[in-house]
Backbone as CSV, one residue per row, in Angstrom:
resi,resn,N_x,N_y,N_z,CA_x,CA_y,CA_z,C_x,C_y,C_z
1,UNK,110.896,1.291,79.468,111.610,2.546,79.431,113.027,2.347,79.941
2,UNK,113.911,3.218,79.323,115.205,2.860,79.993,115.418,3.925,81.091
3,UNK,116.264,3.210,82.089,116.541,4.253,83.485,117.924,4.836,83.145
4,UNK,117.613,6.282,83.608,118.539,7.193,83.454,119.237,6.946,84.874
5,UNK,120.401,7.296,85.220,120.709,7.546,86.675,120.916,8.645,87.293
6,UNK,120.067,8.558,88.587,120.039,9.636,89.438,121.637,10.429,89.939
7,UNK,121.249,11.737,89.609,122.232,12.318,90.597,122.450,12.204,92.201
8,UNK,121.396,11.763,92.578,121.250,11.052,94.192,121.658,10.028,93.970
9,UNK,122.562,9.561,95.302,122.944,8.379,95.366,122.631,8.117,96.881
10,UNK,122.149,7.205,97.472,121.645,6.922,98.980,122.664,5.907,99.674
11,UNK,123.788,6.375,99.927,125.061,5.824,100.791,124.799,4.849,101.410
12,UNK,123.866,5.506,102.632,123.340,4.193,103.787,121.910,4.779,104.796
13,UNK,121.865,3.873,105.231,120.564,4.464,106.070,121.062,3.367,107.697
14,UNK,120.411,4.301,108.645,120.922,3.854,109.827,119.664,4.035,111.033
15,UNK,120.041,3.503,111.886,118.673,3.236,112.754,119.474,3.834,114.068
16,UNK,119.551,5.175,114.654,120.385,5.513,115.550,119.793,5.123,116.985
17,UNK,118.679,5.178,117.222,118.571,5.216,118.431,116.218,4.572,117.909
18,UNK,116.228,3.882,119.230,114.392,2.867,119.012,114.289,3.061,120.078
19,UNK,113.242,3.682,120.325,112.253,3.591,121.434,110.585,2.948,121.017
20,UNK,110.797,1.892,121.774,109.423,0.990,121.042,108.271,0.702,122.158
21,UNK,107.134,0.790,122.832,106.096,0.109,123.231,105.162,-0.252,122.702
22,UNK,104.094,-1.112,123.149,102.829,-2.047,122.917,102.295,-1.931,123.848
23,UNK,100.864,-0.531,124.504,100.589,-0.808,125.016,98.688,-1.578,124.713
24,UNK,98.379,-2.420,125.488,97.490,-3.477,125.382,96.105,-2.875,125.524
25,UNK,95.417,-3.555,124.500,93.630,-3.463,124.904,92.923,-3.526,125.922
26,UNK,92.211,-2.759,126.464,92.033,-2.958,127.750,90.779,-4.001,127.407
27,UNK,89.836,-4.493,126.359,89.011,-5.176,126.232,89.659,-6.437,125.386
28,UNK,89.399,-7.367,125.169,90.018,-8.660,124.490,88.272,-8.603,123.086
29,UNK,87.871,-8.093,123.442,86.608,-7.655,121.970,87.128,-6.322,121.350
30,UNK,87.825,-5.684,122.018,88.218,-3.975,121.320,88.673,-4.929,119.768
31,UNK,88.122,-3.891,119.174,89.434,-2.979,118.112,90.217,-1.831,118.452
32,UNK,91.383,-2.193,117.961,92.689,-1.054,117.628,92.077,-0.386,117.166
33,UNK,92.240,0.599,117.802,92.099,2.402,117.180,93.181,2.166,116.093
34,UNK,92.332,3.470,114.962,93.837,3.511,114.067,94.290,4.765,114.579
35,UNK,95.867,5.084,114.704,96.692,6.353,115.409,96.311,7.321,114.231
36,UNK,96.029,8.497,114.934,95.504,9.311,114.368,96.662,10.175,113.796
37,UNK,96.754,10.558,112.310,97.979,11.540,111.974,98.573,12.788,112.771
38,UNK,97.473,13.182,113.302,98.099,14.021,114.463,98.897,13.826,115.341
39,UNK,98.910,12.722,115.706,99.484,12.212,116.500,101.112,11.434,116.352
40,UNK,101.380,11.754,114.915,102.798,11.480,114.446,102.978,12.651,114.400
41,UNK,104.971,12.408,114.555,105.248,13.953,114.615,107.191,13.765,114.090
42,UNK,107.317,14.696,112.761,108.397,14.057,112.556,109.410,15.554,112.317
43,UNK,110.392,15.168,113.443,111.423,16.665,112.999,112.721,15.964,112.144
44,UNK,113.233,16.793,111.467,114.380,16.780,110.442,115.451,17.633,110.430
45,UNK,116.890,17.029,110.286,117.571,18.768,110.129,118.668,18.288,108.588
46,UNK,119.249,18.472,107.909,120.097,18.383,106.680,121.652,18.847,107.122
47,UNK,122.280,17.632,107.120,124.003,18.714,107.473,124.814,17.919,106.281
48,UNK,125.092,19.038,105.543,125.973,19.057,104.773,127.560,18.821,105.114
49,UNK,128.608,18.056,104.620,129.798,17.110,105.035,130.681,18.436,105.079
50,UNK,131.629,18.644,106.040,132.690,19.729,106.028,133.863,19.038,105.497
51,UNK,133.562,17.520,105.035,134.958,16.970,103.807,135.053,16.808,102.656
52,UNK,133.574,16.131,101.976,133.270,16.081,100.957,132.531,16.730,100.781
53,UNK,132.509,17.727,99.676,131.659,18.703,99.212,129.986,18.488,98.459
54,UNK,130.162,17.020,98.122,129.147,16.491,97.237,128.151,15.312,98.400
55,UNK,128.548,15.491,99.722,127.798,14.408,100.486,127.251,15.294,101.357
56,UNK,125.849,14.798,102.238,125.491,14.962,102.847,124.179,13.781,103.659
57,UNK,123.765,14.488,104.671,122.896,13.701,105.365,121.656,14.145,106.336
58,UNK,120.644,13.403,106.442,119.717,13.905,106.797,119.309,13.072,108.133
59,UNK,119.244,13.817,109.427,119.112,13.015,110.427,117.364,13.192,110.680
60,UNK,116.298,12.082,111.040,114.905,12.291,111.350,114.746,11.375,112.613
61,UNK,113.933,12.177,113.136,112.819,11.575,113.909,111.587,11.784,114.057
62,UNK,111.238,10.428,113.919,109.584,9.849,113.695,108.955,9.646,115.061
63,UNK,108.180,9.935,115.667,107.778,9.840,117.210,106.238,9.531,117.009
64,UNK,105.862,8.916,117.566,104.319,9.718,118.272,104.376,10.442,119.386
65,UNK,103.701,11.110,119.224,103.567,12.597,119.832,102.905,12.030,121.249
66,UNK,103.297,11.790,122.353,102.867,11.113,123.277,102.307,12.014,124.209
67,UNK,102.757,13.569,124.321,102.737,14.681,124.825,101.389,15.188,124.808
68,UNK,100.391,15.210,123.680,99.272,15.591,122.979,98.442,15.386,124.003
69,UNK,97.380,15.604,125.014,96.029,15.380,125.222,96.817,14.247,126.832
70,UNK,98.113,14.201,126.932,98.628,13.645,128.173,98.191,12.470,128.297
71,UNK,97.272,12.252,129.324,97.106,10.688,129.721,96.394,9.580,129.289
72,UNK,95.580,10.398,128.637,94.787,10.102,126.952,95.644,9.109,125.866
73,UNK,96.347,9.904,125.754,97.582,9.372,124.548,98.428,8.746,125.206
74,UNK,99.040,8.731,126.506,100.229,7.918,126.557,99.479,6.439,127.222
75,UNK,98.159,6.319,127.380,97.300,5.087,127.681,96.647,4.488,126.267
76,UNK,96.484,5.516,125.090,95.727,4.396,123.960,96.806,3.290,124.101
77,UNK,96.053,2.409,123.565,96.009,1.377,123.301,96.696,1.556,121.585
78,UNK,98.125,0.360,121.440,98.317,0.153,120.134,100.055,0.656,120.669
79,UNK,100.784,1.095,119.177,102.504,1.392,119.204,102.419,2.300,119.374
80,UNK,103.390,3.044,120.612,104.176,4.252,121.026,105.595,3.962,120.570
81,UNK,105.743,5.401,119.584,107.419,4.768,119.280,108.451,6.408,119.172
82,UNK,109.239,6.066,119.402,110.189,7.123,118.657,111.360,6.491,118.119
83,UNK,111.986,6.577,116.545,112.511,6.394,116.252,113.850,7.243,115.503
84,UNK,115.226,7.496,116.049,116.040,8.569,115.371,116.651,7.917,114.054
85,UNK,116.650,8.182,113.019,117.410,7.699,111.864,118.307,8.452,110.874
86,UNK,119.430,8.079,110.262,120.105,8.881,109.559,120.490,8.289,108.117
87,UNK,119.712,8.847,107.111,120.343,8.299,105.590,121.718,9.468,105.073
88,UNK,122.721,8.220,104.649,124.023,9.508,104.276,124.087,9.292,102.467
89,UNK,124.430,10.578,101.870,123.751,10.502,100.993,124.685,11.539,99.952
90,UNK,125.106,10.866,98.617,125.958,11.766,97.764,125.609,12.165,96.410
91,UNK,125.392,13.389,96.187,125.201,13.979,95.245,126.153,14.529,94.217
92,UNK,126.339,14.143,92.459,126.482,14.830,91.715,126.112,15.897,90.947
93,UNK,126.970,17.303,91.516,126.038,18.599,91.390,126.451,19.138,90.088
94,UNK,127.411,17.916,89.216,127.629,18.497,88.060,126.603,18.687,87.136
95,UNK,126.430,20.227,86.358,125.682,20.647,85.063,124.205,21.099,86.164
96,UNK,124.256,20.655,87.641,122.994,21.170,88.356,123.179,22.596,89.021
97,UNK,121.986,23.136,88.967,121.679,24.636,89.354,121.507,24.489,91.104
98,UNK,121.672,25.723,91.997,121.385,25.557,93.218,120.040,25.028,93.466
99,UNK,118.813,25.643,92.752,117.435,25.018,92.928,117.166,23.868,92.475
100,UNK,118.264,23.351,91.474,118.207,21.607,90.918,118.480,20.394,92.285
101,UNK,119.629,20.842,92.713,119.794,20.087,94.127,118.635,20.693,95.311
102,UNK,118.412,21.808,95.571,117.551,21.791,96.392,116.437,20.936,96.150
103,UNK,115.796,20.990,95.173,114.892,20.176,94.617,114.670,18.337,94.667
104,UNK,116.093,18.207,94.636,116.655,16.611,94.400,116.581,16.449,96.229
105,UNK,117.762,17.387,96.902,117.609,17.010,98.543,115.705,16.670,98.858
106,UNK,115.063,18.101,98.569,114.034,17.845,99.173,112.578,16.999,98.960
107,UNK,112.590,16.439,97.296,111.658,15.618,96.834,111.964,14.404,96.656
108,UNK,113.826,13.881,96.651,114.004,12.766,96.653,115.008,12.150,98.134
109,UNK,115.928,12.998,98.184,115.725,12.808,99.347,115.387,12.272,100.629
110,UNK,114.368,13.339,100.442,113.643,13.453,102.078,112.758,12.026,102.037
111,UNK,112.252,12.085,100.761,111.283,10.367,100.509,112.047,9.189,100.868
112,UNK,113.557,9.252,100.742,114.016,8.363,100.891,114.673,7.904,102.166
113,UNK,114.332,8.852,103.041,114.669,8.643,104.306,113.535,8.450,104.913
114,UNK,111.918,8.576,104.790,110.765,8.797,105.143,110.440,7.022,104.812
115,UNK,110.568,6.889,104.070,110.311,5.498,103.148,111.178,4.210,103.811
116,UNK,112.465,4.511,104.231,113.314,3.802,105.252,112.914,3.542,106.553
117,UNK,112.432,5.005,106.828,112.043,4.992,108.156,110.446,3.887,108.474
118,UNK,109.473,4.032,107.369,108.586,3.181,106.966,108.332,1.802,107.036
119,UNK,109.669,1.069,106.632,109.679,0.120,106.140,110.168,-0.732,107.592
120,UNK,110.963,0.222,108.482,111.872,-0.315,109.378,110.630,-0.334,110.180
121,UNK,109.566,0.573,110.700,108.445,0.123,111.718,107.206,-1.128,111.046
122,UNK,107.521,-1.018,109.511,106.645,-1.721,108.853,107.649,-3.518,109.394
123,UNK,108.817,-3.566,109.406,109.363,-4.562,109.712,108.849,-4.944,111.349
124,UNK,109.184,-4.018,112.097,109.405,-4.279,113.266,107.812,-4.692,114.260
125,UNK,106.952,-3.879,113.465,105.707,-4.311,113.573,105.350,-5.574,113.561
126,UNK,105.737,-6.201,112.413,104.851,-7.668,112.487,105.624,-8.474,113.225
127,UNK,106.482,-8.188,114.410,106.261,-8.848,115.464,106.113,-8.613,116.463
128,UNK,104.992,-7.603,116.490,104.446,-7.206,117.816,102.990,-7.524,117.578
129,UNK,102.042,-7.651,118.776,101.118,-8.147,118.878,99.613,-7.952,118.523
130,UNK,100.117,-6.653,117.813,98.562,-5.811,116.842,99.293,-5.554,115.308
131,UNK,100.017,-6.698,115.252,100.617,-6.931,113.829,101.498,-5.771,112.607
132,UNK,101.377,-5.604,111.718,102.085,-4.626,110.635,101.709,-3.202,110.795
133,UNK,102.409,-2.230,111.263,101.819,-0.950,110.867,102.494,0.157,110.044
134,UNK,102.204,0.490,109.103,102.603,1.318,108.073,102.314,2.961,107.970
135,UNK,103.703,3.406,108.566,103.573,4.612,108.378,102.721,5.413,107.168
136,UNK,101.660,6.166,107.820,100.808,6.948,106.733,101.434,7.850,105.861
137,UNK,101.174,7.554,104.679,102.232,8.908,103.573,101.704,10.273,104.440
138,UNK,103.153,10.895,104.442,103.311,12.202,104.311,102.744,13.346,103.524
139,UNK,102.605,14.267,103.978,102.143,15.647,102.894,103.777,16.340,103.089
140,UNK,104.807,16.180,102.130,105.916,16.479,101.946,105.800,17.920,101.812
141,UNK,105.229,18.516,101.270,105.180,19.915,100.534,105.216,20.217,102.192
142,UNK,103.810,19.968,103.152,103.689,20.784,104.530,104.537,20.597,105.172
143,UNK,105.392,19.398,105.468,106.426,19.034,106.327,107.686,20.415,106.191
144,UNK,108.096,20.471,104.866,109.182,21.389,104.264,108.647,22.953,104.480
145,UNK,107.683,23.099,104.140,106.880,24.553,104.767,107.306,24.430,106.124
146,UNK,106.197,23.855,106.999,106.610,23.980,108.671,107.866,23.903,108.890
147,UNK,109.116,23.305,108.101,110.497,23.107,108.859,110.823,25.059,108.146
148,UNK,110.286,25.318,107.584,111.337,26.843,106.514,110.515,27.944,107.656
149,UNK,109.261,27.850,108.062,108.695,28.228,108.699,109.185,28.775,110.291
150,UNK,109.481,27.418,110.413,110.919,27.354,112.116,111.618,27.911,112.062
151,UNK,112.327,28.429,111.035,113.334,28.643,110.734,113.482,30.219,110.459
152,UNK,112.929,30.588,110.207,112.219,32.076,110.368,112.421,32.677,111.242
């Protein structure tokens, strides 16, 4: 098939700020728990450029929720992380409708900062000592609900 090109264009992606631990098995027979989705927790906000009219950017952070159930969670065993990241990002809104870009920000987008963010703990993982871990796909649709929701 031939590729058309996107009206998204993905500028850069940036790693603003890592907060990383490993904390250890208390048994040398355990298995790693796998982190439970609840237990990720990712806020987002969208700021549009006050120079260029056609750019913008999306700042996230990916955490585990360390807060949850207190001493429970900040003792499992396995990665505690928070990570802040920012993809900057330019759009051609020519021949597009307001709900065409909304659409483009929030299904391509948002994946593409989610998917960055992914790849960078999927990197940083395999050299820590309970090996590769790969952020679990998202339910995008709920993420964008709960943020319109806040917002309310």
């Amino acid at each position: 098939m031939k590729v058309e090109k996107s009206a998204l264009e993905l500028e850069n992606f940036f790693v603003i700020g890592f907060n990383w631990a490993c904390v250890p098995l208390k048994d040398f027979e355990s298995e790693l728990p796998e982190l439970p989705i609840e237990l990720i927790d990712i806020e987002f906000e969208i700021f549009n450029s006050s120079i260029e009219e056609n750019q913008f950017k999306i700042s996230m952070i990916v955490s585990t929720n360390d807060e949850l159930n207190e001493d429970d969670v900040k003792n499992r065993p396995g990665y505690h992380f928070t990570i802040l990241a920012e993809s900057h990002f330019k759009i051609n809104k020519e021949g597009l409708t307001e709900d065409n870009i909304h659409s483009i920000v929030s299904y391509s987008a948002m994946p593409m900062i989610i998917n960055s963010i992914r790849m960078f703990i999927l990197n940083h993982s395999s050299y820590c000592p309970f090996g590769q871990w790969v952020l679990p796909s998202i339910n995008l649709n709920d993420l964008l609900k709960k943020k319109t929701e806040t917002k309310i």
